[in-house]
MARBA-3410 file (N, C-alpha, C, O; in Angstrom, 1 decimal):
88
86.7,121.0,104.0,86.9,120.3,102.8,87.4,121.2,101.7,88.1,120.9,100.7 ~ 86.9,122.4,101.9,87.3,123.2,100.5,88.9,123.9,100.6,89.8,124.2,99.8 ~ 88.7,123.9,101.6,90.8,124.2,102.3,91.5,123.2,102.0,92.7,123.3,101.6 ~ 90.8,122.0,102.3,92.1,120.9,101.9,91.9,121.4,100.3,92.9,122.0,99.8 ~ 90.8,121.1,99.7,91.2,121.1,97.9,91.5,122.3,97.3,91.6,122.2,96.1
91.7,124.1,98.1,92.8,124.4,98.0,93.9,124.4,97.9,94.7,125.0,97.1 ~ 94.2,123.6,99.2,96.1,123.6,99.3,96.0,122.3,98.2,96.6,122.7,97.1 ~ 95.7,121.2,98.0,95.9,120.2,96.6,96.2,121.0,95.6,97.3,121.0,95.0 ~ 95.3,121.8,95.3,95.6,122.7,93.8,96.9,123.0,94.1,97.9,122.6,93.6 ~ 96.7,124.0,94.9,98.5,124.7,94.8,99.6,124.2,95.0,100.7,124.7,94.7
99.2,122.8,95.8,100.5,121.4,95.5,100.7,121.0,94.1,101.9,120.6,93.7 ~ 99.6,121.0,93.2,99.7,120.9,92.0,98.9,119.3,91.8,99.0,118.6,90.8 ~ 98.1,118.9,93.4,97.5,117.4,93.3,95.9,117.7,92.4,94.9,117.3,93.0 ~ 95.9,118.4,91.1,94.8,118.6,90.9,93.7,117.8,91.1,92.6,118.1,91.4 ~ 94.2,116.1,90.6,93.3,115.1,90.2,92.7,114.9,91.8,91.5,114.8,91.9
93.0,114.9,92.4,93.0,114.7,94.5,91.7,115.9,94.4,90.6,115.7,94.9 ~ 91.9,116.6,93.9,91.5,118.2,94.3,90.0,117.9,93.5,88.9,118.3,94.0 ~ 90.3,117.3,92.3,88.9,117.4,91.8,87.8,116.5,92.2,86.6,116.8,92.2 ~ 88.8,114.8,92.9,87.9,114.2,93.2,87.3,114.4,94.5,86.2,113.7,94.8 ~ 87.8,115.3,95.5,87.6,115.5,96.6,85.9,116.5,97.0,85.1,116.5,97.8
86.3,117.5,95.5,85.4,118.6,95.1,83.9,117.9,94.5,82.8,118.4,94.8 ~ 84.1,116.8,93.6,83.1,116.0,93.1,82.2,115.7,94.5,81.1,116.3,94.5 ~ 82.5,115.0,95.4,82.2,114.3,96.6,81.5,115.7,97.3,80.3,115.5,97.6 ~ 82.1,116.9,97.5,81.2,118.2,98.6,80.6,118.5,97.0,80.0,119.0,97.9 ~ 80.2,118.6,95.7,79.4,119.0,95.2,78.5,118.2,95.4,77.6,118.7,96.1
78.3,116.7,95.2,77.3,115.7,95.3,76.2,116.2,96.4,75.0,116.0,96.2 ~ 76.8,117.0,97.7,76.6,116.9,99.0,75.7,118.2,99.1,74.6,118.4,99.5 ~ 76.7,119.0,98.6,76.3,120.2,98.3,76.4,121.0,97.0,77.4,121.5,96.7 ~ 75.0,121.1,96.1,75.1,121.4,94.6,74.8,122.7,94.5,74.7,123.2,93.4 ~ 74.5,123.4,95.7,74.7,125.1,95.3,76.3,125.7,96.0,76.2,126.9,95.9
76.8,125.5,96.2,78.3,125.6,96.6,79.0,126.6,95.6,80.1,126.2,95.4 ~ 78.9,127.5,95.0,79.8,128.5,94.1,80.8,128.4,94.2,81.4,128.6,93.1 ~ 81.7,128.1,95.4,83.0,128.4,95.4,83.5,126.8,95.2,84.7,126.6,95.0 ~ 82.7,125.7,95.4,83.4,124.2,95.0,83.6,124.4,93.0,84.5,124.2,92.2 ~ 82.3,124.7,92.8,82.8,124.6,91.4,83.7,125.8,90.8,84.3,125.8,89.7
83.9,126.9,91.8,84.9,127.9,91.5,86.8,127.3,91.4,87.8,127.5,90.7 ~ 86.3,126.4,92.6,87.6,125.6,92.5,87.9,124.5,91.9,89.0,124.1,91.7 ~ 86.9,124.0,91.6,86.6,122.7,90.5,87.5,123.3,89.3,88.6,123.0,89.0 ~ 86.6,124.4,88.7,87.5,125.1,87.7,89.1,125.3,87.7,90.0,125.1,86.8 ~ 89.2,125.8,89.2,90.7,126.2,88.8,91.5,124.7,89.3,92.7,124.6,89.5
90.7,123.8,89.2,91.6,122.8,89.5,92.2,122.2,87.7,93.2,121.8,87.4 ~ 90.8,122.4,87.0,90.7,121.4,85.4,91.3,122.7,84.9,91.6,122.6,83.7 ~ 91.7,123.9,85.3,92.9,125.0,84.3,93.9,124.7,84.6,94.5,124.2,83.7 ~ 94.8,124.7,86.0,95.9,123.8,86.2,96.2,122.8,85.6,97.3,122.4,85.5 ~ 95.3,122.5,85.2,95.5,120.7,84.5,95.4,121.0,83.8,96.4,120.4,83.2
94.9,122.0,82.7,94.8,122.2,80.9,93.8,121.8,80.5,93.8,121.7,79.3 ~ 92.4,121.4,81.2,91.4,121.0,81.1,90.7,122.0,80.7,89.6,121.7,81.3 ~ 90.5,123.0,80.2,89.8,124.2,79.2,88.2,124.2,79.4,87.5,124.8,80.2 ~ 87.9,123.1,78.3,86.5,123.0,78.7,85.6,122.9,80.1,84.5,123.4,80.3 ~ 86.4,121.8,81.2,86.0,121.4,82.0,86.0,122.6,83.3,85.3,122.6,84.3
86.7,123.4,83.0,87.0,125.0,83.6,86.4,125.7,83.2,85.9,126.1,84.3 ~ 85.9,126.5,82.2,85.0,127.0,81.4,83.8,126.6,82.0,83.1,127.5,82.3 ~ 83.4,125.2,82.3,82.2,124.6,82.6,81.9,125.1,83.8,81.0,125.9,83.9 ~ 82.6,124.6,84.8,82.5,124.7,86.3,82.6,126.2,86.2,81.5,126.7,86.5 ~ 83.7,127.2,85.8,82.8,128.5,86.2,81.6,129.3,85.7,81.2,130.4,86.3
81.1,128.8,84.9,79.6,129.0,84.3,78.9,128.8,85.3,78.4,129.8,86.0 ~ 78.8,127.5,85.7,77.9,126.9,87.0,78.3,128.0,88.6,77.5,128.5,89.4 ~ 79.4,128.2,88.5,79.7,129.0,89.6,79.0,130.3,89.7,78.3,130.5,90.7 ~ 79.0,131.2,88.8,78.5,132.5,88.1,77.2,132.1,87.9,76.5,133.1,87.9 ~ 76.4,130.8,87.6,74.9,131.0,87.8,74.4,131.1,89.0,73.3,131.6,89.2
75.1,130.6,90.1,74.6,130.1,91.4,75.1,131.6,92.0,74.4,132.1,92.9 ~ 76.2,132.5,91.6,76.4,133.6,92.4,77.1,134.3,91.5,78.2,133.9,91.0 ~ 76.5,135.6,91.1,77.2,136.5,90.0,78.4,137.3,90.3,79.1,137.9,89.4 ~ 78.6,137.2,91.5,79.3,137.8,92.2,80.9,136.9,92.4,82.0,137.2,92.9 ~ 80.5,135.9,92.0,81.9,135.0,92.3,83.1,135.4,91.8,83.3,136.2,90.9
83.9,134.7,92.5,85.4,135.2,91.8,85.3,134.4,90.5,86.3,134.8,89.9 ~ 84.7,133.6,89.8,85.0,133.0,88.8,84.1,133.6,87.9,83.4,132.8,87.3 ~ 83.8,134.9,87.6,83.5,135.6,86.5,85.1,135.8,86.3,85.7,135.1,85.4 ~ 85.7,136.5,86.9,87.1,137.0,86.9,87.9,135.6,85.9,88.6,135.6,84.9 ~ 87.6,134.7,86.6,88.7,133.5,86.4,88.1,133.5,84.9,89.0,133.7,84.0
86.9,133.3,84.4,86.1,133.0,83.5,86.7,134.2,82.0,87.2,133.9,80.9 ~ 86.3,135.3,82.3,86.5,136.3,81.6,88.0,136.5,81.2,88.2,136.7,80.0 ~ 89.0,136.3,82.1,90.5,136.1,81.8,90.4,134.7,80.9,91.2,134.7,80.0 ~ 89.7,133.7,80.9,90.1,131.9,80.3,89.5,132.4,78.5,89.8,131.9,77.4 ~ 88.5,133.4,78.8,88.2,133.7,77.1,89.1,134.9,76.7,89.6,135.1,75.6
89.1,135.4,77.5,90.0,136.6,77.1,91.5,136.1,76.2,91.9,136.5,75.1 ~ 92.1,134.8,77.1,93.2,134.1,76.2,93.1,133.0,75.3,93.9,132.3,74.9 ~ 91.8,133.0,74.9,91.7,131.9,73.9,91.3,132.5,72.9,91.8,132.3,71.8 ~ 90.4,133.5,73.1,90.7,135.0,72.0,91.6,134.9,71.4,91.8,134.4,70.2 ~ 92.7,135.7,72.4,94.3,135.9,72.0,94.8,134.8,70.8,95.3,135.2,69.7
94.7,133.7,71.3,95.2,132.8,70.5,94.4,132.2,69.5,95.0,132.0,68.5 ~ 93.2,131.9,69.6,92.9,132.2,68.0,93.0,132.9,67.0,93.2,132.5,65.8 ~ 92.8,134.3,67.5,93.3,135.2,66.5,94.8,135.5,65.8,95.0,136.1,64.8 ~ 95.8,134.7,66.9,97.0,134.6,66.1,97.1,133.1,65.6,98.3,132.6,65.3 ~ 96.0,132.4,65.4,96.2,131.1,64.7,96.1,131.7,63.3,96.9,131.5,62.4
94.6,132.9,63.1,94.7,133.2,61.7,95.8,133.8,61.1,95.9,133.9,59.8 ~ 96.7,134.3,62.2,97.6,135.2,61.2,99.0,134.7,60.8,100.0,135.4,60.5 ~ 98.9,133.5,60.8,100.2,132.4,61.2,100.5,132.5,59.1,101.4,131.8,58.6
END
């Protein structure tokens, strides 16, 4: 299940991808790498918060996940761009 809602994301079927991810979290709610992909499905989409979210949950359940990475890059550019909102 998490292969299929890989290749969705990178078809760009995020919404497929998330509902598919919802259904193996329900199932399974320690899964790191569902909400790792949950995430990268709601940043594809522009979904910010909802990415932000899911990798939090990912990184509590395993510190070690690839979604610190994903996480740390998603603040790293909203930094970026706040700080050039003030200098506009």
């Amino acid at each position: 299940m998490l292969q299929t809602a890989k290749q969705l994301i990178s078809e760009g079927k995020t919404d497929e991808a998330i509902l598919l991810l919802d259904e193996f979290i329900e199932k399974s709610k320690t899964s790191d790498e569902a909400y790792y992909l949950r995430g990268n499905a709601y940043r594809k989409k522009g979904d910010v918060r909802q990415a932000l979210n899911n990798y939090l949950t990912a990184m509590e359940l395993n510190p070690n996940s690839p979604a610190v990475i994903a996480h740390n890059q998603m603040i790293s550019i909203l930094n970026f761009y706040n700080k050039d909102m003030y200098n506009q």
